[in-house]
C-alpha positions, 0 to 999 in steps of 0.5 A, a space after each residue: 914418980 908422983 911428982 914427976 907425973 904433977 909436973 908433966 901433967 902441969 908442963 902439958 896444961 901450961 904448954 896447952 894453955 900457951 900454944 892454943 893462942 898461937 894456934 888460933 893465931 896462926 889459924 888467922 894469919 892463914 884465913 887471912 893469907 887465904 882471903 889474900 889469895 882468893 882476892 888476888 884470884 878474883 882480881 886475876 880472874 876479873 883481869 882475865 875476863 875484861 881482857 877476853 871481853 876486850 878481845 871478843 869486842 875486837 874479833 867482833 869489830 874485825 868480823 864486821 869489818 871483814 863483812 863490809 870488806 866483802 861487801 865492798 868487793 862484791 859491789 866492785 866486781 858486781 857479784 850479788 850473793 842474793 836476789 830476793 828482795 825486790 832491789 836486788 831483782 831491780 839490781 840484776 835487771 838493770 844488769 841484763 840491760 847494761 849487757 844489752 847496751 854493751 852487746 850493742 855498742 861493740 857490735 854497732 850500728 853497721 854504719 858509717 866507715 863500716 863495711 859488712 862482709 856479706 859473705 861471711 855474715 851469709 853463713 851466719 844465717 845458715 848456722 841460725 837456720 835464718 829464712 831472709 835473704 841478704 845481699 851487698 844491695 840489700 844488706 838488712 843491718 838489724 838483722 845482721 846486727 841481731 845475728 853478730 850479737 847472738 854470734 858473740 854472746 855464744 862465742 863468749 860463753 862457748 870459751 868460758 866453758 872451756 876455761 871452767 871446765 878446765 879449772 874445775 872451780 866454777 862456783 867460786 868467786 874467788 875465780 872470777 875476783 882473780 880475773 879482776 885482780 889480773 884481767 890487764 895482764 896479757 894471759 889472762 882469760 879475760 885478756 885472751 877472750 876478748 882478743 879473740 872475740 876482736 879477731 873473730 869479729 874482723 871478718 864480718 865487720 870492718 871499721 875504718 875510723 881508727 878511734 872509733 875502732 879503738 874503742 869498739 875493741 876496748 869495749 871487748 874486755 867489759 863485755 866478757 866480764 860482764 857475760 861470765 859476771 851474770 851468765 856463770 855466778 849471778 844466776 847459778 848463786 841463786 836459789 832456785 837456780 836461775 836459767 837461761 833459754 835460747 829461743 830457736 827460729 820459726 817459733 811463734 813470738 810471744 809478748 810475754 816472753 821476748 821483746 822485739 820491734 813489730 806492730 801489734 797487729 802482725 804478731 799472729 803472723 810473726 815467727 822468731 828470726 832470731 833470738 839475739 839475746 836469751 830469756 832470762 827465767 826463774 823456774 817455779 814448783 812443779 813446773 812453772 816459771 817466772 820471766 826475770 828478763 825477755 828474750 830479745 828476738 828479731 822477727 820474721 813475718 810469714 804472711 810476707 814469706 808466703 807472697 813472695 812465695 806464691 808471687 814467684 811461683 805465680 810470675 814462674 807459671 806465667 813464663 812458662 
């Protein structure tokens, strides 16, 4: 049993001499193996993180591509998105003042080749609550002219309530880049406003040169799009919210808030005939407010009204 036990006892320590080698070995070729493995990680790691860069670098790239994208469309349909600097109030002025010059290109001039139904223009100063008389003789064009303008402006903003009303959209751009996109097509808002606006103006002015009629009519279209450009996105984009005012008649003129044709020295004696085109404000806290464009009016003079009066009623007295 003695030897027995010598030589198991020898087996063990031979056995324990031959495997810890090995043991260690293996242990080797397994760190060996794990350090193979980790670097393969950190190379797939480091792939996977220069591929995420790339694609952050490309989102970025179409994000800015995308913004410049927006700013193109914005300058193509002329949505600014803000007003604060002093350019972009340059921008939105000059605006106002393009809209002036096509309200006054498409109502004209009353002249020549053109006939105003003096009729249908007399009930237009009656809804107006106009003091002046007019007559086929003494036609008073200016005010006809500032009278049709207001007619349309109005005209052109009562159908694009309407039309927003119904869309229930009316802060959303995308509505008027669709007016755009299909403003030829023959259903189109647009389309349709300014053939109404055309036949509407037909009854208080007839032109008889073709061409020139041809093109007063075309004149339609931009002036809509420009109306509902200004009137129902660049002024309710704004913060705080930009308003415009309807000055009514018989109010006293004001230098400071309309703009008209008169003589320095009457505007004591000078009243609102007709507000033609409105004032364009800011409002200012707690109650003020800022001009960003002035009315445009047509004057009335009192002093002249009173004569007329008094002188009528004077020849009147005599007579009798």
């Amino acid at each position: 049993m003695a030897n027995v036990t010598i030589i198991s006892n020898n087996y063990i320590k031979s056995s324990n001499e031959t495997t810890q080698p090995q043991m260690e070995n293996n242990i080797d070729i397994f760190l060996e193996d794990d350090n193979i493995n980790i670097q393969q990680e950190k190379e797939l790691f480091e792939l996977q993180c220069n591929e995420l860069e790339q694609q952050l670098k490309e989102i970025k790239s179409q994000i800015q591509s995308l913004k410049q994208k927006n700013k193109d469309l914005e300058k193509k349909v002329g949505i600014a998105t803000n007003f604060n600097s002093n350019d972009d109030n340059i921008i939105f002025n000059n605006d106002i003042i393009e809209l002036h010059d096509t309200l006054e290109n498409y109502v004209t001039n009353l002249k020549p080749k053109i006939d105003v139904n003096i009729n249908e223009v007399k009930k237009l100063l009656i809804k107006y609550g106009c003091q002046s008389k007019i007559s086929y003789k003494d036609q008073n064009k200016p005010l006809i002219k500032a009278v049709l303008q207001r007619h349309v402006l109005e005209e052109i903003l009562a159908q694009a309530d309407f039309y927003f009303s119904r869309s229930n959209n009316i802060n959303n751009i995308v509505v008027y880049q669709n007016m755009i996109m299909t403003s030829s097509d023959d259903d189109n808002f647009i389309h349709i406003i300014s053939k109404k606006i055309n036949r509407m103006m037909n009854k208080y002015r007839k032109i008889y040169d073709i061409k020139r009629k041809k093109y007063v009519n075309s004149l339609a279209k931009d002036l809509v799009l420009n109306v509902i450009r200004i009137f129902y996105f660049n002024l309710l984009i704004q913060e705080p919210v930009i308003h415009y005012h309807w000055f009514n008649n018989n109010e006293k003129i004001n230098k400071s808030y309309m703009k008209g044709s008169w003589d320095e020295d009457e505007i004591e004696n000078l009243v609102v005939e007709i507000c033609s085109f409105p004032l364009i404000l800011k409002p200012i806290y707690p109650n003020g407010f800022k001009v960003c464009t002035p009315a445009k009016v047509f004057p009335f003079h009192i002093m002249k009204q009173n004569l007329a009066e008094n002188l009528g009623t004077s020849v009147g007295q005599n007579i009798s």
